[in-house]
Structures are given as structure tokens and as C-alpha cells.
C-alpha positions as CSV (number, residue, x, y, z in Angstrom):
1,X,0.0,0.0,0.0
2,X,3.1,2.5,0.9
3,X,4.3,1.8,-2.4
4,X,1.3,2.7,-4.0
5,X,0.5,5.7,-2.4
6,X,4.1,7.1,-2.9
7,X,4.2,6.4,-6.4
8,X,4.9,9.8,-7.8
9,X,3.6,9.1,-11.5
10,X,0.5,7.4,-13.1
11,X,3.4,4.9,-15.0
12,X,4.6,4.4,-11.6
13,X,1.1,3.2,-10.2
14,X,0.1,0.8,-13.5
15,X,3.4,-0.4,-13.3
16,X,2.7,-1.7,-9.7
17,X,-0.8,-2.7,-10.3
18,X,0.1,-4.5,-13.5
19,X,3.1,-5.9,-11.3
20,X,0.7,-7.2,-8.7
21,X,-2.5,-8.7,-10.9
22,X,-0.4,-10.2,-14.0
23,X,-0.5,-13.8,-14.3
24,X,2.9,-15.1,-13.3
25,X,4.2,-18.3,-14.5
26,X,4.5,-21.1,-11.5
27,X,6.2,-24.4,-11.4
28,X,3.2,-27.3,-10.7
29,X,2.9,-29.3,-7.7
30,X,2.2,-32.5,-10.0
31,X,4.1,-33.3,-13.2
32,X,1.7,-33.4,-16.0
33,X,2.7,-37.1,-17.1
34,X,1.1,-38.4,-13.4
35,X,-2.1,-36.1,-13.4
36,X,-2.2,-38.1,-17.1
37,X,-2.5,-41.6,-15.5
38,X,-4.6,-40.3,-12.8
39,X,-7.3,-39.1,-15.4
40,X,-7.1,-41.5,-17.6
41,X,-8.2,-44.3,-15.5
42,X,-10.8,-42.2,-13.9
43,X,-12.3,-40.3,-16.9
44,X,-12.1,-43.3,-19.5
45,X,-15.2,-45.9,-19.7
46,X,-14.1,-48.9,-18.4
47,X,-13.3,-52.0,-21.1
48,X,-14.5,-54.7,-21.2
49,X,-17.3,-56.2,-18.6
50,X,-19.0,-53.6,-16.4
51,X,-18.9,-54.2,-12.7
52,X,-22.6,-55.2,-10.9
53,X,-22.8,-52.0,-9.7
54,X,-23.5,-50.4,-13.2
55,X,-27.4,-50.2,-15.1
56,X,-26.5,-51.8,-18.2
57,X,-30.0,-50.4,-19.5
58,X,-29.3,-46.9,-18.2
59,X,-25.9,-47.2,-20.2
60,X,-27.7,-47.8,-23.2
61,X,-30.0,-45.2,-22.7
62,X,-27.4,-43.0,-22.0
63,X,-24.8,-43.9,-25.1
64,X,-28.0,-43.6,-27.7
65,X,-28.8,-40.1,-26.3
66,X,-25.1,-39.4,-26.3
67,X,-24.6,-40.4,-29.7
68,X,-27.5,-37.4,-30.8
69,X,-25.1,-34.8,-30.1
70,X,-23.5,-33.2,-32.7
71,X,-19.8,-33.0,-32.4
72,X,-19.6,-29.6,-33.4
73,X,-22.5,-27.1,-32.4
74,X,-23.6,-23.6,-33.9
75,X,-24.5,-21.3,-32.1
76,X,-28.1,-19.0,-33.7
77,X,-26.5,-15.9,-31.6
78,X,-23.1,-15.9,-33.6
79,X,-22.6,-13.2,-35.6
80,X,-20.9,-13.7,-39.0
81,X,-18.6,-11.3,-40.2
């Protein structure tokens, strides 16, 4: 705050603000190669038999509703230049 308030030019002020709020590059906690794994078994259908626990007829259901969506969707609101 002291440096703020004694910053004798605008430049001086954006400088400190800019210096504060900019994104700043940090080294991750996790290397990217485990977070990988960790997803992959977790966000990945599983193969082959499905465990009790699953509703194969809710599945279904599901993958035949799934498979309606376009891959790519348009939006009416875009504008097209």
C-alpha cells in the first residue's frame, strides 16, 4: 500500500498494479505425465465387462442419447462477419 501511495507518477502506479495482478508463471505441484495416468483411468469408460454395480439399460439409454449430439455445435447468436 506504501508503495502505491508514494508512487509519484500514473506509469509508476500501472506499473505496480500490472506488477501485482499479471499472471505469473509457476512451477506445478504435480508433473503433468502423473495427473495423465490419474485421469485417464478415472475419466475413461471402463473396457470390457462392467462391474454389478452399473445399469446396463441406463448405459444404453445414455450412449443412444449421447450419440445425438453433434460434435460440433452452432451457435443462432453468432454473428458472422
Amino acid at each position: 500500500m506504501n508503495a502505491l501511495l508514494n508512487a509519484e507518477t500514473s506509469k509508476e502506479r500501472w506499473d505496480l498494479v500490472r506488477e501485482w495482478t499479471d499472471a505469473k508463471q509457476r512451477v506445478p505441484c504435480v508433473p503433468a505425465s502423473e495427473l495423465r495416468e490419474s485421469f485417464r483411468t478415472r475419466l475413461n469408460p471402463p473396457s470390457g465387462e462392467l462391474a454389478g454395480a452399473f445399469d446396463t439399460q441406463l448405459r444404453l439409454l445414455r450412449d443412444a442419447m449421447s450419440a445425438g449430439i453433434p460434435a460440433q455445435s452452432s451457435s443462432p447468436h453468432r454473428k458472422r462477419y
